[in-house]
C-alpha positions as CSV (number, residue, x, y, z in Angstrom):
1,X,-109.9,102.1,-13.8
2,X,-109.0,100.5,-17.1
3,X,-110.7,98.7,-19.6
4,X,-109.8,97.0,-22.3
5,X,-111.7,95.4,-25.4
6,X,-111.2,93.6,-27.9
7,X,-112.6,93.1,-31.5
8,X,-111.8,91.2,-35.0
9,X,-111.9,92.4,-38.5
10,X,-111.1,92.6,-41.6
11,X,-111.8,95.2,-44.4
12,X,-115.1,93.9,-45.4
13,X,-116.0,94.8,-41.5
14,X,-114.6,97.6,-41.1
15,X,-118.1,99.6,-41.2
16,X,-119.1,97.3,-38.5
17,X,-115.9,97.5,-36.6
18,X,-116.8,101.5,-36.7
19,X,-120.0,101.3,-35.3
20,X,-119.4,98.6,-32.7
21,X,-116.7,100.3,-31.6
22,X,-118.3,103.6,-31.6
23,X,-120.5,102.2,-29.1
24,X,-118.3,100.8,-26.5
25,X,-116.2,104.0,-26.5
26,X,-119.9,106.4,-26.6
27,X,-120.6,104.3,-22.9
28,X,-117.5,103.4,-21.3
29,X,-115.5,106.6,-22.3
30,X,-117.6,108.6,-19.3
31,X,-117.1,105.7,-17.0
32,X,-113.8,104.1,-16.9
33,X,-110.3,106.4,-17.1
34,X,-108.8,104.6,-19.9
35,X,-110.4,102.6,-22.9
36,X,-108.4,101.1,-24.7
37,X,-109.5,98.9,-27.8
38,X,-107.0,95.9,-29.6
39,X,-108.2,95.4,-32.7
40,X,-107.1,92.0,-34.8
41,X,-106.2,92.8,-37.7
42,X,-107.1,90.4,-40.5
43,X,-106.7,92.1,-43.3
44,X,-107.2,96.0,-42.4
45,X,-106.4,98.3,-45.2
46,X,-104.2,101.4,-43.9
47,X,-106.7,103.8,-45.2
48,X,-109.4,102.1,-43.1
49,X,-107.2,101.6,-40.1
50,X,-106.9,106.2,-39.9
51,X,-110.9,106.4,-40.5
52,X,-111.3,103.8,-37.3
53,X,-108.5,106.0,-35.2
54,X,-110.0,109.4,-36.5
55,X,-113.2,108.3,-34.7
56,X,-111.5,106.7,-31.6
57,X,-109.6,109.9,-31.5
58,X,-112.4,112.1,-30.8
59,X,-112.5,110.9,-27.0
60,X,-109.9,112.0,-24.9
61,X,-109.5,108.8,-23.0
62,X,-109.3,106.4,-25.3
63,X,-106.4,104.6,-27.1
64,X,-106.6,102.1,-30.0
65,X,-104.5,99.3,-31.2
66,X,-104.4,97.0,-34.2
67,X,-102.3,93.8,-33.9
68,X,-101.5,92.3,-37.1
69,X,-103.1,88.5,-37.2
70,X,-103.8,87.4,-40.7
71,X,-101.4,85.1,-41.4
72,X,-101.9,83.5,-37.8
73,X,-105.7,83.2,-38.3
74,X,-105.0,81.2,-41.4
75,X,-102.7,78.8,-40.1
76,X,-105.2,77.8,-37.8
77,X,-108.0,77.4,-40.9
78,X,-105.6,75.5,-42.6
79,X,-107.0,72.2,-44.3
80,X,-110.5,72.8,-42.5
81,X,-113.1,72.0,-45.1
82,X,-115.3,75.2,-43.6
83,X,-116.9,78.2,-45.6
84,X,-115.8,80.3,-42.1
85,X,-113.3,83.4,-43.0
86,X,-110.5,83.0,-41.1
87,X,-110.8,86.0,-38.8
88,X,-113.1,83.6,-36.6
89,X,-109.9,82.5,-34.9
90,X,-108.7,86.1,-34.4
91,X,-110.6,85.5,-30.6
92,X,-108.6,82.7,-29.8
93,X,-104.9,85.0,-29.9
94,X,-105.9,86.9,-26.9
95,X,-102.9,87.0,-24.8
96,X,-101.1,88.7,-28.2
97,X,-102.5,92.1,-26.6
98,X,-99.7,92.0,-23.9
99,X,-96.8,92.5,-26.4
100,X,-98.5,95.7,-26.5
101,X,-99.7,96.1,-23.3
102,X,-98.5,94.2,-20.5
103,X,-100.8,95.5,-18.3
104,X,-103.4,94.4,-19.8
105,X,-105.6,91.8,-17.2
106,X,-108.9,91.6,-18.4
107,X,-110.3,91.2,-21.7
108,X,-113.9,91.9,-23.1
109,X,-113.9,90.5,-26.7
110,X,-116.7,91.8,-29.2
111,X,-117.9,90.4,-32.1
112,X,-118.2,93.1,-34.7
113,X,-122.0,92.8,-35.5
114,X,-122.4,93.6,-31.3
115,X,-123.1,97.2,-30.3
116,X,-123.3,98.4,-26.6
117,X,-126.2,100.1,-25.1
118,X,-125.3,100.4,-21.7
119,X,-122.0,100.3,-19.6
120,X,-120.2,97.1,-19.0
121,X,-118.4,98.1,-16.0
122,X,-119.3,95.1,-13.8
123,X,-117.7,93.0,-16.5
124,X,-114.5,94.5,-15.5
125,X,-114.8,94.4,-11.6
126,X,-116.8,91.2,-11.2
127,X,-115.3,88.6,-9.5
128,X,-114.8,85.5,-11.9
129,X,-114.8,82.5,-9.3
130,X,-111.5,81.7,-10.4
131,X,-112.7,80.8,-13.7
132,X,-110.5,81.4,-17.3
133,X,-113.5,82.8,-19.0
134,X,-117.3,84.6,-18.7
135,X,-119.7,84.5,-21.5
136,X,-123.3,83.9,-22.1
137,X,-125.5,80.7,-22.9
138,X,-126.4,80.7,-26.6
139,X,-129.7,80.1,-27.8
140,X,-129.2,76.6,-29.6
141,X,-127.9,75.3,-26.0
142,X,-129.3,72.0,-26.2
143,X,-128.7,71.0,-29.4
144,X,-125.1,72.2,-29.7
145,X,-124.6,70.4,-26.2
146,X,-125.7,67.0,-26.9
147,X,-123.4,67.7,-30.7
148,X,-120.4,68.2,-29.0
149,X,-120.6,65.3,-26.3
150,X,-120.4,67.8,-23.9
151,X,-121.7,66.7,-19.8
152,X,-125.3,67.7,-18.8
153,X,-123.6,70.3,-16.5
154,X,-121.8,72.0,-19.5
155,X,-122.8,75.0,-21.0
156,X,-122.9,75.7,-24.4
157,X,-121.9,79.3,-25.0
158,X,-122.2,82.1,-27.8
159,X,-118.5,83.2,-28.2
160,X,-120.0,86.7,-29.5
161,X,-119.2,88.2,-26.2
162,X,-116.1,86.5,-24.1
163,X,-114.4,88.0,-20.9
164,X,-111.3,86.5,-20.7
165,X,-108.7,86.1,-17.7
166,X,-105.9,87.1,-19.5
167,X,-103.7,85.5,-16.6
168,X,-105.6,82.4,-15.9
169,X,-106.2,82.0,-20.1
170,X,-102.1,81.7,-20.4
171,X,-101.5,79.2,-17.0
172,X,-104.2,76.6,-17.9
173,X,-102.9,76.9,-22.0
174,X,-106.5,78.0,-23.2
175,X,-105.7,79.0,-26.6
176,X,-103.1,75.8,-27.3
177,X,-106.4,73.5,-25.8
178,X,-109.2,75.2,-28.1
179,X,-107.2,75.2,-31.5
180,X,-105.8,71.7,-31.4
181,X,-109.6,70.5,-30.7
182,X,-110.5,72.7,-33.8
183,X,-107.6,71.2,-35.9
184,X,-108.4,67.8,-34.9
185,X,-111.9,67.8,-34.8
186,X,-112.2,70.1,-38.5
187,X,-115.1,70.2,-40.6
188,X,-117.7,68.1,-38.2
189,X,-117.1,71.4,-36.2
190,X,-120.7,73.6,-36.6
191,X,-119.1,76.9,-35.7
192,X,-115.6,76.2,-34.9
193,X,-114.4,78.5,-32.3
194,X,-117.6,78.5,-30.6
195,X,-117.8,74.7,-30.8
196,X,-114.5,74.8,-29.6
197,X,-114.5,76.5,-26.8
198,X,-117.7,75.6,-25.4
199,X,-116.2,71.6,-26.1
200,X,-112.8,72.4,-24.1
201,X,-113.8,74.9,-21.6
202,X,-116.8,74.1,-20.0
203,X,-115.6,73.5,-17.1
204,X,-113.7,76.9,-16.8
205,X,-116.8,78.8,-17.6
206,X,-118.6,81.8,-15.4
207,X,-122.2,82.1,-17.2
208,X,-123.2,85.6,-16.8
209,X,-126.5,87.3,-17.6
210,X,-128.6,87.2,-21.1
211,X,-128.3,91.2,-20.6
212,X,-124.6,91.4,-22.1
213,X,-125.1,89.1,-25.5
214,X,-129.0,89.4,-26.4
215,X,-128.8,87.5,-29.6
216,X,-130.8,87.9,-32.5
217,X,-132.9,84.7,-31.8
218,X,-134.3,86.0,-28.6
219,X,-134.9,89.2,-29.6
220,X,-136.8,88.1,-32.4
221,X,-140.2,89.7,-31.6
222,X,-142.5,86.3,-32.8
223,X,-143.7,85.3,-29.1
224,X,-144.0,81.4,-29.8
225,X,-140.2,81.7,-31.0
226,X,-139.2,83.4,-28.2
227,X,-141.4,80.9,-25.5
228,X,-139.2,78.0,-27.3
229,X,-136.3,79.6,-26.9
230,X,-136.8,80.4,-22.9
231,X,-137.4,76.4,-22.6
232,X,-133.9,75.9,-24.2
233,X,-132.2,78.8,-22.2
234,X,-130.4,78.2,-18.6
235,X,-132.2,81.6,-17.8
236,X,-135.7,81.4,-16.2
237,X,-138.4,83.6,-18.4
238,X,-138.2,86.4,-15.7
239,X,-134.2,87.0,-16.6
240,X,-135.2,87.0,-20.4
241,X,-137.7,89.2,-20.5
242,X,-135.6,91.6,-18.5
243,X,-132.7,91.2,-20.4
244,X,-135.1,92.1,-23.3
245,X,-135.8,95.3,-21.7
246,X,-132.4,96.4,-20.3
247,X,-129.5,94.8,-22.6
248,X,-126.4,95.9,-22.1
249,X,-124.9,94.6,-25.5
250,X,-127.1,93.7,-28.2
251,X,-125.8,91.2,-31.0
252,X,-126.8,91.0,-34.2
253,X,-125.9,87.1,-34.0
254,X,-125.1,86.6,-37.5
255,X,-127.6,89.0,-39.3
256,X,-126.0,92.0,-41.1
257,X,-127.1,95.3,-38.5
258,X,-126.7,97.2,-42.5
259,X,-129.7,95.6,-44.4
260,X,-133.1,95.7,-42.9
261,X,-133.9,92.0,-43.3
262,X,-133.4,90.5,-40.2
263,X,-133.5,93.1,-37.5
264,X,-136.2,92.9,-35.0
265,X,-137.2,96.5,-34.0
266,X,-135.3,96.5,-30.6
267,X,-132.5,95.7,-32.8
268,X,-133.2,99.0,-35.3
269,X,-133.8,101.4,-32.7
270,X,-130.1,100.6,-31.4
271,X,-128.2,100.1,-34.7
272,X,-129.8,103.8,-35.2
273,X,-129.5,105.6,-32.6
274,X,-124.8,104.8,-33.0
275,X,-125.2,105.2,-36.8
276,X,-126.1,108.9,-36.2
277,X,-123.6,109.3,-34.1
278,X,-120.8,107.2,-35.6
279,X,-118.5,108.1,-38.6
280,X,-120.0,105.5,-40.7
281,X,-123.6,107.5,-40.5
282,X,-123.5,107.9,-44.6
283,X,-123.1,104.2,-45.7
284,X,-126.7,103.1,-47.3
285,X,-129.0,100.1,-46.0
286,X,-130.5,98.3,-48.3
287,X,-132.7,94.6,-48.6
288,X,-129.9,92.7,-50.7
289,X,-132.8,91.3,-52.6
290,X,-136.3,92.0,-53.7
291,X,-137.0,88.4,-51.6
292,X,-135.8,89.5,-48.3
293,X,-138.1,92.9,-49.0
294,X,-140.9,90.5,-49.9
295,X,-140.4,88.7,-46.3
296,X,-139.5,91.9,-44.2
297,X,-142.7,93.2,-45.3
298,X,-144.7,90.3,-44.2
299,X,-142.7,90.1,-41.0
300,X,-143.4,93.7,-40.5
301,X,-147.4,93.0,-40.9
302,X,-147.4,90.5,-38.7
303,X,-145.5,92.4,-35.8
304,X,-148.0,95.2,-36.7
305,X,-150.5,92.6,-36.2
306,X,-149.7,91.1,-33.4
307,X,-148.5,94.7,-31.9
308,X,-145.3,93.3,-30.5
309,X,-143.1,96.0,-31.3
310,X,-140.2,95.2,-27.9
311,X,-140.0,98.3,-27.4
C-alpha cells in the first residue's frame, strides 16, 4: 500500500517541516510500502530543500516532493486585509500533486506544527461515505459555527489535519468553491481556509475521531478548561479522554512545539521524543520572553499542584 501526505512551508518552517515530517516517515515507513511526502513549497530555500531530503533519504521507502506554490498562494491572499502568511492557502492546491503523481488517490495533509505518534493507516483504507473530505471537529465548534452561518447539522472543522478525496475534491470543484468564498468573503474571515472550508463543505464532510488532530486546547492539562471544551465538542467525554491517552497525531494548534511556553506536558514528551531522533535535534528552545517564563512557571506550579501531569 501507498500513502501519500502532504505538508506546507516556507523557510521560516522548515525546522518544523523536519520534525513533522520526521514523524510521519518514523511510523508509517514500517507500515505502508511507499511514503511519499509533497511538500508546498512557499518559499523553500534550495539549501533547506537537501537538509529535508537528506533526512527523508535515510528510509528506504520513502520518496519526497516539493511543488513550487508561492506565487499561487499569493494570488489567492491578494487584497485580503489579513495578517495570515500566505502559505495558509497552500492546502487548498491539492490536486497540483498529480502533475507529479497521477496516482496519487488519497491525501493526508499536515500542518507543520503536527507530529505523529502512532500510525495512520486507517486514514488511508477507511471508507469515506462518499464524502470529498475527513477531518476533525475543532475545539471553538460552536462559536465558529454560529460566525459562519453555518446549519446546526454542520460541523465546524480544524483544517490542521484534512484527508482529502483527491478524485471526488476535483468532480464537485472543491478548491474553485473554498477560494472564491475566501475572496469574497475576505477579512470578516477568522481563519480563512479553515473558515472556508468548514463554510463550503460541510456538507461533504466525514468527521473522524479527536485521536488524529488533538489540539492544543484539549490537551491543555487545566481540567475546568478541558470540561468546557468536552461541552463544546461533537465527542462525548469518554472519546476525549481516550483520545487524550492514545493520539495518533498531536497538534500544536497554533503554539510554537520550539519554545516551552505553551506546551502542555503530553505535548513535550512527544515534540521530544522526534527531536532526538530528527535532524533538527540541535536547534535551541527558548521562552521568547522573560513574560512567557514568568507564566510557564506559574503554569508549571499549578500542574504540580493539581498533579495533572496527562501522562
Amino acid at each position: 500500500m501507498k500513502v501519500d501526505f502532504l505538508l506546507v512551508s516556507d523557510d521560516n518552517y522548515v525546522k518544523n517541516l523536519g520534525i513533522s515530517t520526521y514523524s510521519i516517515l518514523h511510523n508509517m515507513c514500517g507500515e505502508a510500502e511507499k511514503v511519499r511526502i509533497f511538500v508546498m513549497d512557499c518559499g523553500i530555500s534550495e539549501e533547506n530543500r537537501k537538509r529535508v531530503r537528506t533526512q527523508t533519504a535515510r528510509f528506504a521507502n520513502a520518496e519526497m516532493f516539493f511543488l513550487d506554490v508561492a506565487s499561487q498562494v499569493k494570488e489567492i491572499a491578494r487584497g485580503m486585509d489579513s495578517t495570515w502568511h500566505p502559505s495558509i492557502y497552500g492546502r487548498l492546491l491539492a490536486a497540483e500533486v498529480r502533475a507529479l503523481c497521477p496516482d496519487v488517490t488519497r491525501l493526508v495533509y499536515m500542518d507543520c506544527d503536527t507530529l505523529m505518534d502512532k500510525p495512520v493507516t486507517e486514514l488511508f483504507t477507511m471508507d469515506m461515505d462518499g464524502k470529498c473530505l475527513a477531518a476533525v471537529a475543532d475545539a471553538d465548534e460552536d462559536k465558529r459555527k454560529i460566525a459562519l452561518g453555518m446549519p446546526a447539522e454542520g460541523v465546524y472543522i480544524n483544517s490542521g489535519v484534512l484527508v482529502i478525496d483527491l478524485s471526488v475534491w476535483a468532480e464537485r470543484n472543491a478548491a474553485e468553491r473554498i477560494i472564491g468564498y475566501i475572496l469574497r468573503h475576505g477579512s470578516s474571515l477568522r481563519y480563512p481556509d479553515q473558515d472556508a472550508i468548514s463554510a463550503v463543505m460541510w456538507d461533504d464532510m466525514k468527521l473522524i475521531s479527536l485521536t488524529y488532530n488533538m489540539m492544543w486546547m484539549i490537551c491543555d492539562s487545566d481540567i475546568p478548561k478541558l470540561v468546557r471544551n468536552i461541552s463544546q465538542l461533537p465527542y462525548s467525554a469518554d472519546e476525549v479522554r481516550h483520545a487524550l491517552h492514545h493520539m495518533h497525531i498531536c497538534h500544536y494548534s497554533g503554539h510554537d512545539m520550539w519554545t516551552f511556553y505553551g506546551i502542555t506536558p503530553v505535548q513535550a514528551r512527544i515534540f521530544k521524543k522526534y527531536r532526538r531522533l530528527c535532524d533538527w535535534r540541535d536547534e535551541r528552545r527558548s521562552f521568547e520572553t522573560p513574560l512567557k517564563l514568568f507564566l510557564w512557571l506559574l503554569k508549571t506550579a499549578k500542574r504540580l499542584i493539581l498533579g495533572d501531569f496527562r501522562r
